[in-house]
MARLO-990701 format. One record per residue (C-alpha): residue in one letter; x, y, z. Coordinates in pm, 1 decimal. Example, Ala and Ser with C-alpha at 12.3 -4.5 7.8 and 13.67 -1.06 7.14 Angstrom:
a,1230.0,-450.0,780.0
s,1367.0,-106.0,714.0
% end
This chain:
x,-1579.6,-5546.6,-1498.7
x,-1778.6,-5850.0,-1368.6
x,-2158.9,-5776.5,-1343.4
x,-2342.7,-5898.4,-1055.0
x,-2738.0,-5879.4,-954.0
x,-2825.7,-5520.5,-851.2
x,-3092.6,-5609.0,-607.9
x,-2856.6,-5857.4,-389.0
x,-2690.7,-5706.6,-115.6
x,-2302.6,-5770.8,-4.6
x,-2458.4,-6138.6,193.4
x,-2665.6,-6217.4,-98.3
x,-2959.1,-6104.6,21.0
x,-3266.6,-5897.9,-137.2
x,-3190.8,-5540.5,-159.4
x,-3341.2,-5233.2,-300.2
x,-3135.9,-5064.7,-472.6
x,-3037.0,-4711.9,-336.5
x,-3138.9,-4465.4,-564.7
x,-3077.3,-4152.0,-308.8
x,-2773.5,-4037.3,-481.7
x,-2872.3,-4026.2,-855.3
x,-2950.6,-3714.6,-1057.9
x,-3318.1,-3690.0,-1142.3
x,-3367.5,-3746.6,-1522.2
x,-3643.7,-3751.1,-1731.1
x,-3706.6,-4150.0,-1846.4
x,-3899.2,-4327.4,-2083.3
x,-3965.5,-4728.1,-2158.0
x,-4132.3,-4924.3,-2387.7
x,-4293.9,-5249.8,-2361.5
x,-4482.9,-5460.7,-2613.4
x,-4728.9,-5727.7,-2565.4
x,-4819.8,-5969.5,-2873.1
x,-5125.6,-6183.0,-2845.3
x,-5218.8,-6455.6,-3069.3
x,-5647.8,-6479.1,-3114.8
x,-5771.5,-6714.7,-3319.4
x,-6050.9,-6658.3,-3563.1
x,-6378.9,-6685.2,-3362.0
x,-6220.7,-6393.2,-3172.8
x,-6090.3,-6161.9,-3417.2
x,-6427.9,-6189.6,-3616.0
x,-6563.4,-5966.9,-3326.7
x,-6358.1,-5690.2,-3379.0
x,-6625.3,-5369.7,-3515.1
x,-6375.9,-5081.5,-3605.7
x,-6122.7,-5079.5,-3394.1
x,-6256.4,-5263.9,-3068.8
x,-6453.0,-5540.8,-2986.8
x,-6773.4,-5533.3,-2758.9
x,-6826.2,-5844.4,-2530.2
x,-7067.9,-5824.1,-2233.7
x,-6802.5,-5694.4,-2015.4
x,-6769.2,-5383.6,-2212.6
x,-6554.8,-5259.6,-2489.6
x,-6275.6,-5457.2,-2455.4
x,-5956.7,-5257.1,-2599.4
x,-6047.9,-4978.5,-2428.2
x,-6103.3,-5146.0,-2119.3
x,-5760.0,-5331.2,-2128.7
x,-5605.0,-4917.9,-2233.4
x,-5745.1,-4861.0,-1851.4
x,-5615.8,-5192.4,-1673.9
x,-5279.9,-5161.6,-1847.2
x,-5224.4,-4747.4,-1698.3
x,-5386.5,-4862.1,-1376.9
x,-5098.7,-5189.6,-1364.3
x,-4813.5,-4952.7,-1457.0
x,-4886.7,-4724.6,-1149.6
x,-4923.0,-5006.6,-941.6
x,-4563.6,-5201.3,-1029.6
x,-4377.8,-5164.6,-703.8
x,-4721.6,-5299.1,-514.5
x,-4669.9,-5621.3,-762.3
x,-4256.4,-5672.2,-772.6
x,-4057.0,-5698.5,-471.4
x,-3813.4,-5420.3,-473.5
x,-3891.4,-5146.6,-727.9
x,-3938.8,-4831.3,-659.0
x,-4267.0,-4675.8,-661.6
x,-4269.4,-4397.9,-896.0
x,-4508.3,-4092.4,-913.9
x,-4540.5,-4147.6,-1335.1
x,-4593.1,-3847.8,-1557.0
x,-4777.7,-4009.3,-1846.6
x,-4823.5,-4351.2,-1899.0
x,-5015.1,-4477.2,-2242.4
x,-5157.3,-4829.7,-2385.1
x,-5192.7,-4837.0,-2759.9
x,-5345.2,-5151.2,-2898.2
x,-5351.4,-5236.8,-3258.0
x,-5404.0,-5545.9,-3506.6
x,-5047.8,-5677.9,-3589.9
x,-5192.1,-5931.7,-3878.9
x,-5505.5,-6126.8,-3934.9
x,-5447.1,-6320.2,-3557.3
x,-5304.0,-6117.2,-3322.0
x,-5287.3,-5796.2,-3184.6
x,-4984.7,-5547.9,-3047.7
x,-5016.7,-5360.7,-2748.7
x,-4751.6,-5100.7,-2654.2
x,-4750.2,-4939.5,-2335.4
x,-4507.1,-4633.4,-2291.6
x,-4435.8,-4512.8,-1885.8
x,-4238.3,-4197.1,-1856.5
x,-4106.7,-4023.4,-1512.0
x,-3831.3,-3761.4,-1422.8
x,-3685.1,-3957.9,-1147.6
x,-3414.4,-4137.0,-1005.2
x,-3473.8,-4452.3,-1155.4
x,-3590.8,-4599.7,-1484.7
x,-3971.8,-4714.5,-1569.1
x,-3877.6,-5052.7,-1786.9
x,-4095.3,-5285.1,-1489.3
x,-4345.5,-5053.0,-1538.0
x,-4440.2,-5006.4,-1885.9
x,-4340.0,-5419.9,-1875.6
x,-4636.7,-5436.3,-1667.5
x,-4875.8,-5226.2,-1833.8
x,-4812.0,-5454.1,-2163.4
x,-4880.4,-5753.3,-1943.7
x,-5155.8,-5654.1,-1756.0
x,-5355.9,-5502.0,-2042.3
x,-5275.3,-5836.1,-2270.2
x,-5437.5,-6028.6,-1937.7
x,-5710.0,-5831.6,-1992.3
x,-5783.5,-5894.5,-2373.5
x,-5740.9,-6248.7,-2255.5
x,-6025.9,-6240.3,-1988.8
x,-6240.4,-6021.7,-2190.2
x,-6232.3,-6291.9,-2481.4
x,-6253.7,-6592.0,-2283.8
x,-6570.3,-6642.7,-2325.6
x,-6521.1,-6728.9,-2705.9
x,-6225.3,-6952.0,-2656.1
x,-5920.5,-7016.8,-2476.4
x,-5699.1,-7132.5,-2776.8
x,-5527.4,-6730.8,-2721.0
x,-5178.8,-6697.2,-2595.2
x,-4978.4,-6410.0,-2524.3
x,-4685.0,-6469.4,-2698.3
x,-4465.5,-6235.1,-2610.3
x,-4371.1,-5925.2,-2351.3
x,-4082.9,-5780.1,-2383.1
x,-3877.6,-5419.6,-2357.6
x,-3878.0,-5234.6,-2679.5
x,-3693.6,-4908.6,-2561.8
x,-3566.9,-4678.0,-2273.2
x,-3409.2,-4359.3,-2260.1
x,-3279.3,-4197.0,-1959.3
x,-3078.3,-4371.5,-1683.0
x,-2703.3,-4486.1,-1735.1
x,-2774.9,-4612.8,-2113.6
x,-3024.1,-4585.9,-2386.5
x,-3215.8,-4928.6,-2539.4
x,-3353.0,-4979.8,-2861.3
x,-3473.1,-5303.7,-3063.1
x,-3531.5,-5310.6,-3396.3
% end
């Protein structure tokens, strides 16, 4: 079985996929977001947020990171836009210079919600970057990537 590009139709051209005949299912994803901060920045941190002029900025970037989920099919060419059922932003501290931040996007629908909880990570991590800016700009996000889904034609899971 040779895979091929799902969103390219038979002349190679973009395609959305046709979801009309699928079963609804319930779905879940997981995305994670890990963002280097260097000291200066992670000296602000009171509890478990930081204040900056701007506002609180963890729970700011918990409200830009729902709000980017629900918009994903306004932001990538071809998905789907999906009514979600819950979608939530947890950010933590992973270590003494960076943080985690785990958005989760569930649905019961005809298609999975990886690009969206993908985009909730990223968008919220954008955030924490803006936010802190003023400090520095020696932060990276270092990483976004898919940490689970259930529903759909197969489960993921990384360890």
């Amino acid at each position: 079985m040779s895979k091929s590009f799902s969103h390219l139709d038979a002349n190679d051209n973009p395609s959305m996929v046709d979801v009309g005949d699928k079963k609804v299912t319930k779905r879940s994803a997981t995305a994670r977001a890990l963002v280097f901060l260097p000291k200066e920045v992670m000296q602000q941190l009171e509890g478990e947020d930081m204040q900056t002029k701007k506002g609180p900025v963890f729970q700011t970037a918990i409200l830009a990171g729902i709000m980017g989920a629900k918009k994903t099919s306004d932001l990538i060419p071809l998905c789907h836009p999906l009514g979600l059922n819950k979608c939530t932003v947890d950010i933590s501290v992973f270590d003494e210079n960076h943080i985690q931040i785990d958005c989760t996007a569930t649905v019961d629908g005809k298609t999975g919600v990886e690009m969206e909880a993908l985009t909730g990570a990223s968008i919220a991590a954008l955030t924490v970057y803006d936010m802190c800016k003023a400090f520095t700009h020696d932060m990276r996000i270092v990483e976004v990537k898919l940490m689970s889904k259930k529903g759909g034609k197969r489960d993921f899971s990384r360890s």
